[in-house]
N, C-alpha and C positions, 0 to 999 in steps of 0.2 A: 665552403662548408666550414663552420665553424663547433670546433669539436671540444667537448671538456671530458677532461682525462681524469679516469678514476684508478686512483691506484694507494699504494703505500709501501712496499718493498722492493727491496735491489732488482727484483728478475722482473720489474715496470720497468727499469728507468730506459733501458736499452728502446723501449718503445716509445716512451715520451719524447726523448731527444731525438726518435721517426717523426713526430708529428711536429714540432719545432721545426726539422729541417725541411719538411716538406714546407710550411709556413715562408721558411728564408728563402726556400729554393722560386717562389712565387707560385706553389704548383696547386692552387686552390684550395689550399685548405689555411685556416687557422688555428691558432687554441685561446677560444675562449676561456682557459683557466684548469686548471687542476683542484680536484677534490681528493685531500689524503687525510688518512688521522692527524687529531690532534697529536702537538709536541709531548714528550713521553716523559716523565722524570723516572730516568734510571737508575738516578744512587742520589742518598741523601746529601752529601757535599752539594748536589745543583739543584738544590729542592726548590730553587726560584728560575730557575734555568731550563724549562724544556726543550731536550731533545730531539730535532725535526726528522719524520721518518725519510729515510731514501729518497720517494719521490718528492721530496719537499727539496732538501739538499741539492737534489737535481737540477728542478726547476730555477733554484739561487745562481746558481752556475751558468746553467743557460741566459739568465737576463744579463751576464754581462757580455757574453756572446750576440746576446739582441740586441743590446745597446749598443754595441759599436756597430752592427747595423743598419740603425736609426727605428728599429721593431719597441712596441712597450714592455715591459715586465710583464709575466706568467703571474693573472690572480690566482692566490690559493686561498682554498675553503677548506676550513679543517673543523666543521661542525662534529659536535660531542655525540648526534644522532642526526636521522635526515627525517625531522622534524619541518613544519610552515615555514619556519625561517630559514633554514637551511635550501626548502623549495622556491624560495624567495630570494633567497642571493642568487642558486645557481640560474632561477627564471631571467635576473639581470643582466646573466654574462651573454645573453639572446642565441643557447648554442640551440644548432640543427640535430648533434649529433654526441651521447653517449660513449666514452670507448673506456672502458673496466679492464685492467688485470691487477688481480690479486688486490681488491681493496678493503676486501675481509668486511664486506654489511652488506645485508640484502637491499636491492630496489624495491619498493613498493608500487602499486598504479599510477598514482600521482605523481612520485619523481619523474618516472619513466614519460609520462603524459608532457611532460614541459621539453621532450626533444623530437619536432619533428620528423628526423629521420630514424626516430628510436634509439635503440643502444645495442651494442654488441661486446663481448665477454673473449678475453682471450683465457684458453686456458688450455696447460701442459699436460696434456694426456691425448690419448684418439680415443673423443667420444663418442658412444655411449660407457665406454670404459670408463673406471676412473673417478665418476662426478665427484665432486666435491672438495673438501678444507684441503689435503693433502697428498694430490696424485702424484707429485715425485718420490717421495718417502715409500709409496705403494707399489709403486711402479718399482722400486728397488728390491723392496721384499717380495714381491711374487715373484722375483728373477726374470721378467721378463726379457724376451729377446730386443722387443723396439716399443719404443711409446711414440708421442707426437707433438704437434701445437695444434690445436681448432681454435679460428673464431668465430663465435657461434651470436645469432641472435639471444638477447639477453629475454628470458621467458620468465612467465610464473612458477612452472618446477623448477629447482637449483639446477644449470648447467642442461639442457632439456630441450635448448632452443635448436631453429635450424643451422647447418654447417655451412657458412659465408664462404671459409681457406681451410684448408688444412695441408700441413706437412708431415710426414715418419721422418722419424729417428732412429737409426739402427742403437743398439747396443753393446760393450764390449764386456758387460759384467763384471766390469768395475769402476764403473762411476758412481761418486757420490751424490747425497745431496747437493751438494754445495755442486760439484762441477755440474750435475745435468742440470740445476737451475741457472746456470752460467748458459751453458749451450740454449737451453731452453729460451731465456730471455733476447737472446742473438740472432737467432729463428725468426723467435715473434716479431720481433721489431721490422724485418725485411718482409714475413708475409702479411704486415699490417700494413707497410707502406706501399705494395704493392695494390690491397685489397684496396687501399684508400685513395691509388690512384685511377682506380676504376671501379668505383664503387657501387656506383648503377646498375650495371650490367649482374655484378658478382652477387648483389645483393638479388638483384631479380632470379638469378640464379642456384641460390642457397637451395640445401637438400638436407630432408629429416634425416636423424639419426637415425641408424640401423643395426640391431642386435640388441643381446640383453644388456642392458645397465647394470655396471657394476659399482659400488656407492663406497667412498673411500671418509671416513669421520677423521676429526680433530685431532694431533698426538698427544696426549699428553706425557709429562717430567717424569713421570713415573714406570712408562714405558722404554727408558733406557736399562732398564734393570737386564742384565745376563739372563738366562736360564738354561745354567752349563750340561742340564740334560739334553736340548736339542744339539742339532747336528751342528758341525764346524761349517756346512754352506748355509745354514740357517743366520748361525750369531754371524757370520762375513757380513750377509747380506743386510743385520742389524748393523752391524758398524758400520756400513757404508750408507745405509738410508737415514741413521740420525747424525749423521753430519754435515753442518752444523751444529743442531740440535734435534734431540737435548744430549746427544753423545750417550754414545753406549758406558754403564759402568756395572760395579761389583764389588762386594764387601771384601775388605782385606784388614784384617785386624783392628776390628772396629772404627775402619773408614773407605771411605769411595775411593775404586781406582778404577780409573779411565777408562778404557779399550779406543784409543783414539786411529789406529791403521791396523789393517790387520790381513791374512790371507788366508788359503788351506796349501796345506801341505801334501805336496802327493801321496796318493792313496797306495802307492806301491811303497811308499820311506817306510821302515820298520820302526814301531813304537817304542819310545824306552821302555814301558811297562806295560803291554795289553789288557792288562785288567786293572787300572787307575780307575781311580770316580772319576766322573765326570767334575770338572774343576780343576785337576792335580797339573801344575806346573811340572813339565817330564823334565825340562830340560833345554835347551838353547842348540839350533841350526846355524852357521856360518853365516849361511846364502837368505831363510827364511826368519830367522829371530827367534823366540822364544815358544816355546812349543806347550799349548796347552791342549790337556785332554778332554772332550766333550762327551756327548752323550753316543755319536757317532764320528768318527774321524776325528783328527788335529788339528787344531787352528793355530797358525805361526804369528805373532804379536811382533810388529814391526817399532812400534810406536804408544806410548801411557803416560798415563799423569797421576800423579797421586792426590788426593784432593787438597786443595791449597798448593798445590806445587808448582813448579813448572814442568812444561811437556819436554819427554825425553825420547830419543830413541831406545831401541832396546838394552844395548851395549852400555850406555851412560845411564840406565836405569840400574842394570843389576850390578855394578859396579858399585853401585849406592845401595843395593839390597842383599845384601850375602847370603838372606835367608829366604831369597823367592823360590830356587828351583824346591822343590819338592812341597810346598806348601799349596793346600786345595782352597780356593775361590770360591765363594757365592754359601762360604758355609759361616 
């Protein structure tokens, strides 16, 4: 079964480098190639130089593990849309089979039509929950207790198709982005190789989604903004789902400062000042950091950045700030 790998970021690669080993291991499968974005120029210093995404970088790495070997290099396609030609190269690589995570563009009929065993979508949430651009971000903010990985048949609705694997994930309500797309990507890779070593069977066996869908959009830059009227489990749950990105921030004397870690304080600690606005720095915890006033409860600030700065812990921050405690945010 020869399989082309659609992907473009870190929480792929864990699964690419599944289907290379299953390749090396002789276990019927191959990779006819990988299709990721194009190279990226992300600062003008390498405006001749682009940037290869995650799964590109991967796949680099891997051909010299297949080289020694005696396996060919990983083709990659990095077409600018999946345009004739782009259905043209991938028709060359003669794959059977489609395998997508995270590669941020829709298939169309036609892609899809050039792999006889179709394609399948891995993606981090338990669908029908979730669908779409950003289920772990969402999956943070509603606090949920578990999310998942489904791989699902790649359909005409976004995320919509039948359920080929799927696995739960408990939760501990404090992972971030960044670490559940860790876990997440570590998951998928084991229930993708597993799917793909019995693929037949599992496939003939897929089952529709069940329940209401719930539709997760795009984040954007501008949604790390504070809004120190909500509650202290609210902005947690903001700092811990735009991490990585775009990070939670807040006006501080006409400029951005961070919220890069952060907690709640228990609800039984007594407040420096019960009737603070929402914003007001009360004051600094030993054990928790810096205590800010919300709209309900306290949020303890473990960790900040000042824009252009570098990141601090709390301690090494207000050393450098003499005028933070008492000063109100987001005004």
């Amino acid at each position: 079964m020869r399989i082309l790998f659609a992907g473009s970021p870190v929480i792929a690669v864990p699964s690419l480098r599944a289907v290379s080993s299953l390749e090396l291991e002789g276990r019927g499968v191959s990779l006819a190639g990988i299709l990721t974005n194009p190279d990226s120029r992300r600062s003008r210093s390498h405006s001749r130089q682009g940037e290869p995404t995650d799964v590109s970088a991967a796949a680099a790495e891997l051909d010299l593990i297949r080289g020694e070997r005696g396996f060919p290099p990983i083709p990659q396609l990095k077409p600018e849309k999946l345009d004739a030609s782009a259905r043209e190269d991938a028709a060359a690589r003669n794959p059977d089979l489609l395998v997508s995570f995270a590669y941020g563009r829709i298939f169309g009929p036609r892609f899809l039509a050039l792999f006889p065993l179709g394609g399948i979508n891995i993606h981090p949430s338990l669908l029908p929950k979730y669908r779409g651009a950003s289920p772990i971000p969402a999956v943070i903010l509603a606090r949920e207790k578990e999310t998942g990985i489904c791989i699902q048949r790649l359909a005409a609705e976004m995320d919509s198709g039948d359920i080929l694997a799927a696995e739960q994930l408990r939760l501990s309500g404090r992972e971030t982005t960044l670490s559940l797309s860790e876990t997440a990507g570590e998951k998928a890779a084991i229930l993708l190789r597993e799917l793909l070593l019995d693929f037949d069977s599992k496939a003939a066996a897929a089952v529709q989604q069940k329940g209401e869908a719930v539709y997760c959009r795009e984040i954007k830059k501008e949604e790390g903004l504070i809004d120190w009227s909500k509650s202290a489990v609210e902005i947690d749950a903001q700092v811990r789902a735009y991490t990585p990105w775009p990070l939670s921030f807040t006006p501080l004397n006409g400029h951005l400062l961070f919220i890069l870690e952060a907690g709640l304080m228990d609800a039984s600690a007594p407040a420096f000042t019960p009737d603070a606005a929402a914003g007001t720095v009360l004051g600094t915890d030993a054990k928790k950091g810096i205590l800010i006033q919300t709209g309900s409860g306290i949020l303890a600030v473990t960790r900040l950045q000042r824009q252009a700065k570098k990141a601090l812990d709390w301690k090494a921050f207000c050393n450098g700030e003499r005028d933070f405690i008492g000063a109100r945010l987001g005004v």
